[in-house]
C-alpha positions, 0 to 999 in steps of 0.5 A, spaced: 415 542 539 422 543 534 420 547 529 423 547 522 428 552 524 430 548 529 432 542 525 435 545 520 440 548 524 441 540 528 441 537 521 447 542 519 451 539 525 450 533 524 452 534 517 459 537 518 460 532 524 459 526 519 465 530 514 469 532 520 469 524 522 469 522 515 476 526 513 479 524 520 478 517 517 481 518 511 487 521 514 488 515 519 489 511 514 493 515 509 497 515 514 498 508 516 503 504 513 502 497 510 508 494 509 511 490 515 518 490 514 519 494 508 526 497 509 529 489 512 531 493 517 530 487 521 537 484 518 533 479 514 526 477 510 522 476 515 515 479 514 515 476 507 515 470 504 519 467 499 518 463 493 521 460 487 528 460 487 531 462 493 538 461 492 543 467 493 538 471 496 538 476 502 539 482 507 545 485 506 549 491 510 552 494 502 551 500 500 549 498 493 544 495 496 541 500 502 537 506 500 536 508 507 538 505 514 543 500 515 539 494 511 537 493 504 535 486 501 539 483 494 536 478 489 542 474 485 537 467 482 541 463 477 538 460 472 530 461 475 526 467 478 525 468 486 523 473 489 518 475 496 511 477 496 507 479 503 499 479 502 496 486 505 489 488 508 486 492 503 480 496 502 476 495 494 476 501 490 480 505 494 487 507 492 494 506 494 500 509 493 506 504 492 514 505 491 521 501 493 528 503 492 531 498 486 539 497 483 542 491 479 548 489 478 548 488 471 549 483 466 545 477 462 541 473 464 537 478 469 529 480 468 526 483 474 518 485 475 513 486 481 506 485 482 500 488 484 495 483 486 493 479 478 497 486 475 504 487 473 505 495 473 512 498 470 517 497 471 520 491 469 527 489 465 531 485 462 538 484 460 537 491 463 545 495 464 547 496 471 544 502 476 545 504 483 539 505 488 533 508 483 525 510 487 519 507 482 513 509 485 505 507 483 498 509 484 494 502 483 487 501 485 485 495 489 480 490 488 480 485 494 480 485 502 486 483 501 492 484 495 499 481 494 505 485 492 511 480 490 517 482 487 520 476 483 528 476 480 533 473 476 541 475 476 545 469 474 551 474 473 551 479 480 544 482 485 539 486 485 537 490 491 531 493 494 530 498 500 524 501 503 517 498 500 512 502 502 505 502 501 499 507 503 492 508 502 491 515 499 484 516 497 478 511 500 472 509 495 465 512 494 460 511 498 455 507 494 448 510 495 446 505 499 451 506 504 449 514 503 442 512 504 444 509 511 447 515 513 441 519 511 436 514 514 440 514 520 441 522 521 434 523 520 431 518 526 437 521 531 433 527 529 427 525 530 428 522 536 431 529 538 425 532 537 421 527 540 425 527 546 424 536 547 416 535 544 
């Protein structure tokens, strides 16, 4: 018969086998990148989808609109917003690190904003001066199995650029205690039937 001595040190195993598998876990999907053609290094659009105003939309080889690579997209709707959007698996609760490359040619009318799923996360412009391509980041928390990132624009005078979207899962939400109730009733039954199996 497995005495207590014997089943504490199994159950400390078992323990760190769980974190190790968990850790692991997490750093597979911290790793993975979310976004299908983030640097429109496929010389155009696809992967995304358009909506509004489409007109004078594209992907482009010109340095004021690449961060990195050969291609990056420019955004010039007149009179009326556009832009692209793509619907990315998610996991509720955990959170996701976000960032793309901008630059705007400038001038009015011209307004510029991004969405995380129903939010609208800094920044966005107006009439704002011209700039050269700028990183903006966010860490923003999903609340659905599946969130949309949309970027939407309006540049009667000249173009918007984006380059190099990316978005990653960096941390994974709390188990609930239900969830760490099925691991606990778990790892005891797989103990037992160990013990069992030595009596």
């Amino acid at each position: 018969m497995q005495t207590k001595q014997e089943i504490t040190p199994f159950a400390r195993r078992l323990g760190k086998l769980a974190a190790a598998c968990a850790i692991a876990l997490v750093a597979s999907q911290a790793n993975a990148e979310l976004v299908t053609n983030g640097g429109f290094e496929t010389g155009d659009l696809s992967g995304w989808t358009q909506f509004g105003n489409t007109g004078f939309t594209g992907v482009t080889t010109s340095s004021f609109y690449v961060h990195s690579g050969i291609d990056g997209a420019f955004f010039g709707p007149v009179g009326s917003t556009g832009g692209i959007s793509q619907t990315l698996a998610t996991t509720p609760g955990a959170t996701y690190h976000i960032e793309f490359w901008l630059s705007n040619g400038g001038g009015t009318t011209t307004s510029f904003a991004w969405h995380w799923g129903g939010a609208t996360p800094a920044p966005s412009f107006s009439n704002s001066g011209g700039f050269g391509m700028t990183q903006f980041t966010a860490d923003l928390v999903a609340t659905a199995a599946t969130t949309t990132i949309s970027f939407e624009f309006r540049q009667d005078p000249s173009f918007w650029g984006l380059d190099d979207v990316s978005v990653n899962q960096t941390g994974t939400p709390v188990p609930e205690p239900v969830s760490l109730g099925l691991l606990a009733a778990g790892g005891l039954a797989f103990a037992g039937a160990r013990r069992r199996s030595r009596a």
